[in-house]
C-alpha positions, 0 to 999 in steps of 0.5 A: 500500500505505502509504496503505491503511494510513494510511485505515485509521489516519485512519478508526480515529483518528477513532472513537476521538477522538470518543469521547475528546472526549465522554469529555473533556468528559462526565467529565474537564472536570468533574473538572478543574473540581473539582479547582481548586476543591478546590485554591483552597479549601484555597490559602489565603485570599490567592487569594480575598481578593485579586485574584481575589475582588474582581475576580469581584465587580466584575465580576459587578457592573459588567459583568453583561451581559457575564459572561453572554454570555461564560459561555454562551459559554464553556458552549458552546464548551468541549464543542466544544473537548473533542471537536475536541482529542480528535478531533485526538489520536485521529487523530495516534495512529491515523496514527502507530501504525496507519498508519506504525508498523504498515506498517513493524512488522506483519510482525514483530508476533505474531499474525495478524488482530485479535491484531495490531492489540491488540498493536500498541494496547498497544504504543502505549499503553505508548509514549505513555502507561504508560512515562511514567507509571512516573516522572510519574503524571497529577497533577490541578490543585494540585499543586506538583511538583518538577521543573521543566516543562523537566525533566519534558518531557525526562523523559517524552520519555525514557521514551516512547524507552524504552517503545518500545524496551522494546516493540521488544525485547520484540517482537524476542525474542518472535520469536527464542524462539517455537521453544522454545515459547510459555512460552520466548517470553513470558518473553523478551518480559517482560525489557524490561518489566522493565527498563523497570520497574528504570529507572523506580525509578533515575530523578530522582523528583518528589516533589509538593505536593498540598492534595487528597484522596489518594483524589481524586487517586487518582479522578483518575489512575484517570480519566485511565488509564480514558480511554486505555484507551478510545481504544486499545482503541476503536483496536485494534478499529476497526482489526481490523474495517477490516482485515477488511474490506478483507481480505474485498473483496479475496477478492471482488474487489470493485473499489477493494479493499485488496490482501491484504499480500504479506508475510509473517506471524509468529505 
């Protein structure tokens, strides 16, 4: 039973890395590229009067030959890159939200067939992504931030804990109040997000440093959101079809089917 769920996850994982690792090297990586040298033009003319100026041009100059063969390299081996890293994180969230969490959560999770798996898919992207993001935003190369890494680390572990269980709660009170109706249920479900909310304005802030455009930062940030949203929503679909499938074969009784799951289903 568990390693059903866990092709399932593996298969719908790599869908969505893939597409994360094209949508990395495609759009992200030039934007990256472009905010670093936004963020060096406006550093100061110590950057690029200093080491990194004369050692580009010595280079250029004295190992021509060499730049060259390592720039189409580089031009090369970066896309290559982008795909294997999104690829490898498509398949951990795959594995780890549809295949483990899923197995343990699905009879709790509302819904049936495709809703679940879009439920299951927001909850992820909440966990691993949205509750952090509350108190530390996507910031673009350039910006000075406050808070030290360690502190950021500890910080966005926090709020990944906290996103989770907000989605827990929510799933757990949804449950409870569906008997008085869905108006009851969904309010109830909404009191963690809202928590979540309230702790975020409580916790230590960030404030940041930043040369850059407040509209490409914004650009920045709206990318990165973009980006997620394709692999969750390319994630929860994936998952659905795979799960139809399998659900199809067994009413068959085609041979090497994934059995129908005998637990129950909460709506």
């Amino acid at each position: 039973m568990l390693e059903s769920y866990l092709v399932r996850g593996l298969k719908a994982g790599l869908v969505a890395g893939v597409a994360l690792g094209i949508f990395v090297a495609v759009l992200a990586n030039p934007m990256i590229a472009a905010a670093e040298g936004l963020a060096g033009d406006h550093g100061g003319h110590h950057a690029s009067d200093g080491s990194g100026g004369h050692h580009a041009g010595e280079g250029g100059h004295g190992h021509g030959g060499h730049e060259s063969a390592s720039g189409v390299l580089g031009v090369v081996s970066a896309p290559l890159i982008s795909v294997a890293g999104g690829v490898f994180w498509g398949l951990l969230l795959g594995v780890v939200t549809f295949g483990l969490a899923f197995y343990f959560l699905e009879p709790a999770i509302p819904g049936t067939g495709a809703i679940k798996s879009a439920i299951a898919a927001a909850g992820g992207f909440v966990t691993v992504s949205g509750a952090p993001w509350l108190v530390l935003p996507p910031q673009p190369p350039g910006v000075e931030q406050a808070l030290s890494t360690d502190a950021r680390l500890w910080l966005y572990a926090g709020m990944m804990l906290a996103g989770l269980s907000a989605c827990l709660l929510a799933g757990y009170a949804y449950t409870r109040l569906r008997d008085r109706g869905r108006g009851h249920a969904l309010a109830g479900a909404a009191v963690p997000f809202c928590l979540l909310v309230g702790l975020a304005f409580v916790l230590p802030a960030n404030p940041t440093t930043q040369s850059l455009p407040a509209a490409f930062v914004a650009a920045f940030r709206a990318q990165v959101l973009f980006g997620q949203a394709i692999v969750w929503t390319l994630l929860a679909g994936t998952h659905a079809w795979l799960s139809a499938e399998g659900d199809g074969t067994t009413t068959t009784g085609a041979v090497g089917s994934v059995p129908s799951d005998p637990r129950p289903s909460s709506d």
